[in-house]
C-alpha positions in Angstrom: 64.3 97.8 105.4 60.9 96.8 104.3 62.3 94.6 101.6 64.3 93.1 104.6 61.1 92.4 106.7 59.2 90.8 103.2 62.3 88.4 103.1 61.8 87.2 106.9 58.2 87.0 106.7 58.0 85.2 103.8 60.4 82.6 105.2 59.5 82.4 108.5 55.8 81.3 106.8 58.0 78.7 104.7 59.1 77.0 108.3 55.5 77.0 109.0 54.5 75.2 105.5 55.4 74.5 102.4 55.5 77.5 99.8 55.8 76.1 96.8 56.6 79.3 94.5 59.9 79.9 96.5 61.9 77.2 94.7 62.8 76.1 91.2 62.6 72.2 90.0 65.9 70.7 91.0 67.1 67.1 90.8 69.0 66.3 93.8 70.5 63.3 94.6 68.1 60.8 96.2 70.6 58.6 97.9 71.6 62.3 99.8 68.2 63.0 100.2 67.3 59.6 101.9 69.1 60.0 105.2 67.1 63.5 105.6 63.7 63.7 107.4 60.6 64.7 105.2 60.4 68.2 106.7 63.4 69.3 105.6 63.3 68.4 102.2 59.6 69.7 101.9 60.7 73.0 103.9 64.0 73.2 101.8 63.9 76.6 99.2 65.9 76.1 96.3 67.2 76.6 92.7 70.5 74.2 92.6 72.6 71.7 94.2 75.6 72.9 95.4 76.3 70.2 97.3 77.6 68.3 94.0 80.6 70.5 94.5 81.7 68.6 98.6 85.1 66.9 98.9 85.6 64.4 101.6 87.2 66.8 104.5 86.0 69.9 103.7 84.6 72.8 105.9 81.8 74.0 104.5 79.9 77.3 104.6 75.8 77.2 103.5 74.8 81.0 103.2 71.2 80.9 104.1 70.7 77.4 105.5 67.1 77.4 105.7 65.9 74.0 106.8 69.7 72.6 107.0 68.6 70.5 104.0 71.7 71.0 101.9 74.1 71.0 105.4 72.6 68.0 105.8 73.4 66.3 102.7 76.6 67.9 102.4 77.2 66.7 105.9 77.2 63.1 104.3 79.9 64.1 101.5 82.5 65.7 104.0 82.9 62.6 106.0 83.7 62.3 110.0 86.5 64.5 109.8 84.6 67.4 107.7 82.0 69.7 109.0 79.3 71.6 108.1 78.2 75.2 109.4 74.9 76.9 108.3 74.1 80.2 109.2 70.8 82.0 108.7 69.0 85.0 110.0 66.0 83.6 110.3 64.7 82.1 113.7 62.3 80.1 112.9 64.0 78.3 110.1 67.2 78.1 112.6 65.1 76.0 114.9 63.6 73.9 111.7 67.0 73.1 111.1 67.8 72.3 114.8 65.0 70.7 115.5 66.6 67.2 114.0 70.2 67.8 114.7 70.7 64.9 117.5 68.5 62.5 114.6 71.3 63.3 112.1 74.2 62.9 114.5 73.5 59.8 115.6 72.6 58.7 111.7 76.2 60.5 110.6 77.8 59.0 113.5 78.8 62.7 115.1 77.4 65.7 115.3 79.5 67.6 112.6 76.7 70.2 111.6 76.3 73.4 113.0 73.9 76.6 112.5 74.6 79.9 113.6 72.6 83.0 113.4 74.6 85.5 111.2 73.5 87.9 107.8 75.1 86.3 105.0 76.7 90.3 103.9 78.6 90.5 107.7 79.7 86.9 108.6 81.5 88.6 111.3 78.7 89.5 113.5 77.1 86.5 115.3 73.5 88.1 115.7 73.1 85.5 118.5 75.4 87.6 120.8 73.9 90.5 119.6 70.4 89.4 120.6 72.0 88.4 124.2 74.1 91.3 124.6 70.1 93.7 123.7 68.7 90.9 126.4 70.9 92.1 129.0 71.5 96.1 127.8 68.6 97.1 126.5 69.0 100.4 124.1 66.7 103.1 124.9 68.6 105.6 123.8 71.6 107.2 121.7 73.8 106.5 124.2 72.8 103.3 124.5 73.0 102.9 120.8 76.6 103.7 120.5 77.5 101.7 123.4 76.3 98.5 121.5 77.9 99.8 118.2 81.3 100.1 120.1 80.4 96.2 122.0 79.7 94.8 118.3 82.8 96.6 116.3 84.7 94.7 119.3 82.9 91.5 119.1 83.4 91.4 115.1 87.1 91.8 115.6 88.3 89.6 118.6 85.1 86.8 117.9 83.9 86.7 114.5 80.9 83.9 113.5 83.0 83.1 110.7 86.6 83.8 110.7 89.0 84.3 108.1 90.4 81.7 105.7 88.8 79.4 107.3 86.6 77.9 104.7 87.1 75.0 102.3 84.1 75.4 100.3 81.0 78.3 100.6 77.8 77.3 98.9 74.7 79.0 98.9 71.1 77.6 97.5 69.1 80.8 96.0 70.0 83.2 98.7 72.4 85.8 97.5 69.5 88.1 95.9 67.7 88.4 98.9 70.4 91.0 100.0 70.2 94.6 99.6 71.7 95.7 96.0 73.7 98.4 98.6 74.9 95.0 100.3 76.0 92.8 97.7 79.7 93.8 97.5 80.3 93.5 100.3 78.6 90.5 100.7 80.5 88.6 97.9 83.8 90.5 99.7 82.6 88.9 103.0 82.4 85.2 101.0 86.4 86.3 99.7 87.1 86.9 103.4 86.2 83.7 105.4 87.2 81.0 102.2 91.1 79.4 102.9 93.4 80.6 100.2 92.6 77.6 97.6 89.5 77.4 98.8 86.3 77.0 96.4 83.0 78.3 96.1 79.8 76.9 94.3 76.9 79.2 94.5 73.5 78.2 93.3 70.9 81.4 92.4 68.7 83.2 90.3 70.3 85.8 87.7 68.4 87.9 85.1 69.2 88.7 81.9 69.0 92.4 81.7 69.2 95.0 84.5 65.9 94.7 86.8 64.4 98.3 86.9 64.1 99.6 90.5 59.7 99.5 90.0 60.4 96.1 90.3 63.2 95.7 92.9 60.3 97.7 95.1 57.8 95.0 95.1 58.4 92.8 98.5 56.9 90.0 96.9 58.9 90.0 93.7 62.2 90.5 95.8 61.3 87.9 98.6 60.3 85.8 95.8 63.9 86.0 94.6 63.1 87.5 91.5 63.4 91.7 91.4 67.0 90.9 94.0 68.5 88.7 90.9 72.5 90.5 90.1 72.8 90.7 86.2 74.5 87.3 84.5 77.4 89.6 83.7 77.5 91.5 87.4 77.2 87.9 88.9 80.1 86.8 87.8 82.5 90.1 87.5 81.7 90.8 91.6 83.1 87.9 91.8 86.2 88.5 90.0 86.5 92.0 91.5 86.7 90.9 95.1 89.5 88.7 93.7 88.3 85.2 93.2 89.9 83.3 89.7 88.5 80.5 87.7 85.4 82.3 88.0 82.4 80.1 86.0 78.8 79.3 85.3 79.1 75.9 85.7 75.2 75.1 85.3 73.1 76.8 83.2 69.4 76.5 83.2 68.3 77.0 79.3 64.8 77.8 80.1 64.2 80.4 82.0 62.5 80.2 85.8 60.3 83.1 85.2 59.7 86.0 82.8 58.9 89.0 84.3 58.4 92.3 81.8 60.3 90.3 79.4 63.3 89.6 81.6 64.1 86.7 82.0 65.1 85.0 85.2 67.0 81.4 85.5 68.4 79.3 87.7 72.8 79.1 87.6 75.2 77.6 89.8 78.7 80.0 89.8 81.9 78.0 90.7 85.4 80.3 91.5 88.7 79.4 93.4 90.0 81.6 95.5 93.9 81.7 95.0 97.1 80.9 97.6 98.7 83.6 99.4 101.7 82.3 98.0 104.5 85.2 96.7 105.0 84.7 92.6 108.4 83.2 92.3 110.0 82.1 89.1 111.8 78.7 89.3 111.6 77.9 85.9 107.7 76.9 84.9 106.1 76.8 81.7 102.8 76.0 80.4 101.1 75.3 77.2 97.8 76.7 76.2 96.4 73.5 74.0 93.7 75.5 71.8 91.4 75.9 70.2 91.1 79.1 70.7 93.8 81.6 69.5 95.0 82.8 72.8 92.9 83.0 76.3 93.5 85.6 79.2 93.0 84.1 83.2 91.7 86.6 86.3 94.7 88.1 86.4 95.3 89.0 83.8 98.1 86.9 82.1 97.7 85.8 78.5 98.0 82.4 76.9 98.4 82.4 73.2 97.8 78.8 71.4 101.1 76.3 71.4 103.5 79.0 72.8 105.9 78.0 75.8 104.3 80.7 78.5 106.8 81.6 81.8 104.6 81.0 84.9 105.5 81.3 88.4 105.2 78.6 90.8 102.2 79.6 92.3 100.2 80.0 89.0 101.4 76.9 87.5 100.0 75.0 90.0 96.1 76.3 89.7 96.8 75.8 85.9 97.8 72.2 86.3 96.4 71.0 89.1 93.5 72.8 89.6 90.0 73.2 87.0 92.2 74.3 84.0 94.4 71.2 84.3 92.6 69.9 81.1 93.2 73.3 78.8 97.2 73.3 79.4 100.4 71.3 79.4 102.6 72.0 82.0 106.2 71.6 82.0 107.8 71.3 85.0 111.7 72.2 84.9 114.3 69.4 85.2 116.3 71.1 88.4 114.4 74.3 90.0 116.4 77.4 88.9 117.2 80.1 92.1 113.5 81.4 92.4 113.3 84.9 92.0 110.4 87.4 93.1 108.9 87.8 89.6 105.8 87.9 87.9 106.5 88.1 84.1 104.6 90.1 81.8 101.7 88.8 80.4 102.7 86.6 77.2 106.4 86.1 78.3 108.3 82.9 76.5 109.7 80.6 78.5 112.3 79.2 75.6 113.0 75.5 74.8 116.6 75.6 75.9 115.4 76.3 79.5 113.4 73.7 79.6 115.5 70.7 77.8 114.9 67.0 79.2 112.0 68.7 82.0 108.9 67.1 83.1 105.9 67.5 80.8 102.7 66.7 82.6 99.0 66.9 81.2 98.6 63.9 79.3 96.0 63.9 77.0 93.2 66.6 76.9 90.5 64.0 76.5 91.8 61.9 79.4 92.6 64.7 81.8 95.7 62.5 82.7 98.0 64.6 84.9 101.8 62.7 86.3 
């Protein structure tokens, strides 16, 4: 709890002014950054730029808005039919982030940015309620207690902030190790939750290189500093894969280290995954080619690609090889006619032979030119 406190101190005095030792040289795009007003960007907290990651028409989730500076920017990338929701904990960076809403509506052309008040661990309870709901019912005792437990177990299920599958794309700027270490599964199950089947997620934050030892976690400033909070590079990435996200990456990876602390060292990262359809796995006849150079390579679930061979795929999983960020590592061949599809997931490494797949369509192109029919 007192680490909790540090973290809303120490950011409610960043809405106040500028604290420069909160953020990490990052070089974001200036024709984003022109639209914004000054106290944003100088108020904005940061180690990456996930907003390099925004399609046109996405819905997008920032996990610890802060100033709204990268809502803002990605406000600009999602176009008129996109939108942009921020949610924070933190009042006084909520009304920061507020405070220049109707500027940037009328500069976007609508108003399609929103912040909510919400912990980034339990996007299901909207903490603006809950401060309404204390406003009104006051707890002053155990019976009161439980009575608001019961009112927010009710609200969480029949009006969550953010509801399920409804994201295009989450990003967060440096936020993820300011939650408890006793949070953070359930934090990154919470991010699994709300993102659409095929949805994306490009997280910017601090990771360290070894374990941080708990004398460290305990100092507020090191953990409000986002330093002692930082997950392990190799537990970043494997809670993501274990609450079920594929493609799982460090697509940026600062070489120089932000800070060395007790000979750890901490750097900046920006982790990319893909969430995958809900679609059954049915076989209708799908192959793909793993083009090298390694011998063989294994995806998130566990299905294994050996160099050159013809690997069976289902529908579902030749699509996110060939479509999706692996598009440039295989060849996929397409059958000539569908075959009857049949509930089937083949074992990992099963052949899909030539004769099945005689005069089909072979798409992929070129591995340099990322060509795909």
């Amino acid at each position: 709890m007192a680490l909790e406190h540090s973290v809303l101190d120490r950011y409610s005095e960043g809405a106040e002014s500028r604290q420069a030792d909160l953020c990490c040289p990052v070089d974001y795009d200036a024709s984003l950054l022109a639209l914004l007003p000054q106290e944003i960007i100088e108020k904005d907290y940061g180690c990456g730029d996930p907003s390099r990651y925004v399609r046109e028409g996405d819905v997008v989730l920032d996990l610890g808005s802060g100033s709204g500076k990268i809502c803002y920017m990605a406000a600009q990338l999602v176009g008129e039919h996109g939108r942009v929701i921020g949610v924070d904990m933190n009042d006084d960076m909520l009304v920061l982030a507020r405070k220049y809403q109707p500027e940037m509506a009328e500069k976007l052309g609508n108003d399609r940015v929103a912040f909510v008040k919400g912990l980034i661990e339990d996007l299901a309870v909207d903490l603006a309620a809950v401060d309404e709901q204390l406003a009104t019912t006051p707890v002053s005792d155990a019976g009161a207690l439980l009575r608001l437990q019961t009112w927010q177990q009710m609200q969480t299920q029949t009006n969550p902030l953010i509801k399920d599958d409804s994201i295009d794309l989450v990003v967060s700027n440096c936020v993820l190790n300011l939650v408890q270490d006793s949070d953070k599964t359930k934090m990154v199950e919470e991010i699994f939750r709300v993102t659409k089947p095929g949805g994306r997620v490009a997280i910017s934050d601090i990771i360290s290189d070894e374990l941080v030892p708990d004398h460290l976690k305990a100092d507020p400033t090191l953990w409000s500093g986002c330093i002692s909070g930082a997950l392990q590079e190799q537990a970043m990435l494997d809670a993501f894969v274990e609450a079920g996200f594929v493609a799982v990456a460090y697509d940026k990876w600062e070489a120089e280290p932000w800070q060395v602390v007790e000979g750890i060292e901490f750097r900046s990262v920006t982790i990319t995954a893909i969430k995958p359809m809900a679609d059954p796995c049915l076989d209708v006849g799908h192959a793909v080619i793993y083009r090298g150079p390694y011998s063989e390579v294994y995806d998130d679930e566990g299905h294994v690609y050996p160099r050159g061979h013809r690997i069976a795929t289902c529908a579902r999983s030749y699509d996110l090889l060939t479509n999706g960020v692996y598009k440039d590592d295989f060849i996929g061949i397409a059958p000539a006619s569908l075959k009857p599809a049949v509930s089937w997931c083949a074992p990992a490494g099963t052949l899909r032979p030539a004769s099945e797949s005689k005069g089909a369509i072979h798409q992929g192109g070129s591995a340099s030119d990322g060509a795909c029919c």
